[in-house]
C-alpha positions as CSV (number, residue, x, y, z in Angstrom):
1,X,187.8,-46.8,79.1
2,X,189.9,-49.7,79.4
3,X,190.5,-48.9,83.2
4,X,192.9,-50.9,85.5
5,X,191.2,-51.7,88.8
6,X,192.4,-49.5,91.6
7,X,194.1,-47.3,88.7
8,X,192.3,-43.7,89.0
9,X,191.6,-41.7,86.3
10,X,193.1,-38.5,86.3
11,X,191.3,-35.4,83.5
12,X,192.5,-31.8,82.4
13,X,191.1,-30.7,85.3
14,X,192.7,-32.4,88.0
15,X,195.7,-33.2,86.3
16,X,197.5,-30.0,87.9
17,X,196.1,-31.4,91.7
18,X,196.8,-35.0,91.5
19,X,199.4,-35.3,89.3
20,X,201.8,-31.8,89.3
21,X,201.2,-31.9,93.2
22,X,201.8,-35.4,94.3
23,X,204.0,-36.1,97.2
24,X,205.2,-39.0,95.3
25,X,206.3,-40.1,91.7
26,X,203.6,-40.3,89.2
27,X,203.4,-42.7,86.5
28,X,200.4,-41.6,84.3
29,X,199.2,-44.0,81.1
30,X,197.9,-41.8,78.3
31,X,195.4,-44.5,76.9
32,X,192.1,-44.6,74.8
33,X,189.4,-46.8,74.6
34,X,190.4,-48.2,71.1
35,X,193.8,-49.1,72.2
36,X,194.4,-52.9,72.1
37,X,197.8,-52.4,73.6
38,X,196.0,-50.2,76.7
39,X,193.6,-52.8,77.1
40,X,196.6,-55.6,78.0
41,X,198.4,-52.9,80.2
42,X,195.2,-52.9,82.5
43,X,196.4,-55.5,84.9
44,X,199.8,-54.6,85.0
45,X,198.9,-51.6,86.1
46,X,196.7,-52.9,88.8
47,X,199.2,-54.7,89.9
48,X,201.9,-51.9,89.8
49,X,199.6,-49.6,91.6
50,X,198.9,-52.2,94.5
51,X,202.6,-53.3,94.7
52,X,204.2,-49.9,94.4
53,X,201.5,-47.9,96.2
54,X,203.7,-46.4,99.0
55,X,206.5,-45.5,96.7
56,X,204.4,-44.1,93.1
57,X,201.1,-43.2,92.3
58,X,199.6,-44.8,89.2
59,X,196.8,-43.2,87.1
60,X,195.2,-43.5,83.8
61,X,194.3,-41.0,81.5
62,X,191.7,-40.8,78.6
63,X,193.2,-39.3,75.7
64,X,190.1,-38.6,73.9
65,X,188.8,-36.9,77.2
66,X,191.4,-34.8,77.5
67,X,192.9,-33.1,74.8
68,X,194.6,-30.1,76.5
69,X,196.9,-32.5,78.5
70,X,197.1,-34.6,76.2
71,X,198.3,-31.9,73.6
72,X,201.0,-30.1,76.2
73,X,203.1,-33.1,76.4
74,X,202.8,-34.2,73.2
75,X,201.7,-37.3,73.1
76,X,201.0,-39.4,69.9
77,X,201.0,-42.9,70.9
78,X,199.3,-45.2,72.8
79,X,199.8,-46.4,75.6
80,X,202.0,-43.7,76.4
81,X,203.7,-43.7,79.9
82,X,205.1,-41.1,81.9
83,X,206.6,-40.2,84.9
84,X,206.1,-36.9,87.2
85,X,208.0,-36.3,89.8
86,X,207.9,-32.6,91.9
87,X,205.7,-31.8,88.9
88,X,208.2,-32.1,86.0
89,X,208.2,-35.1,83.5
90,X,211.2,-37.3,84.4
91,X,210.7,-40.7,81.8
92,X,208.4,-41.1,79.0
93,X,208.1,-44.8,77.3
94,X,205.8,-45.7,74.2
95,X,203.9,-49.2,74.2
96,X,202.9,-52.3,76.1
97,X,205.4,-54.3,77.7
98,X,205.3,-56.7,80.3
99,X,205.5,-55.6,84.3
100,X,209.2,-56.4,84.7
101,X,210.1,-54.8,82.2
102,X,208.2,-52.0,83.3
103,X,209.4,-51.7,86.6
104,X,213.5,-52.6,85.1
105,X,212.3,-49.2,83.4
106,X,211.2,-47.4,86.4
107,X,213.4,-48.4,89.1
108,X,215.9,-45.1,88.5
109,X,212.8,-42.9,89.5
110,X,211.4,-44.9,92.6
């Protein structure tokens, strides 16, 4: 998997603990390992993760790994991006884009 260091990977069976659960906003990437577009969102996530760490938790999440959560919130594209906060989806966003842009995107749920 196209993992982005210091990015954890979350899986159907932990979603509910680290994910639904977390104290903080999550922003989860639905990605795959034959996504070009994941691939290039790999150090933007790192960097997100390190940057933002007190105020969101960033995780990955192999699609092809794990169909049931991938399934329940529908997702279809990748990267796909979305945010949990108190255990609800709050934002979703399709594709790549570039960290400002990103964090433009999240600033309304940090």
């Amino acid at each position: 998997m196209s993992t982005a260091t210091g990015v954890p990977e979350v899986t159907d069976a932990d979603f509910e603990a680290e994910v639904m659960r977390s104290e903080l906003p999550v922003l989860v990437e639905f990605t795959a390992d034959w996504c070009p577009p994941c691939r290039q969102m790999a150090p933007v996530l790192s960097a997100l993760a390190a940057e933002q760490r007190e105020r969101l938790k960033v995780v990955q999440l192999n699609v092809d790994a794990n169909p049931a959560t991938t399934n329940a919130f529908k997702v279809l594209s990748m990267p796909t991006f979305m945010v949990f906060k108190a255990g609800e989806p709050v934002k979703s966003m399709v594709g790549a884009r570039a960290k400002r842009r990103l964090l433009e995107e999240l600033s309304d749920v940090l």
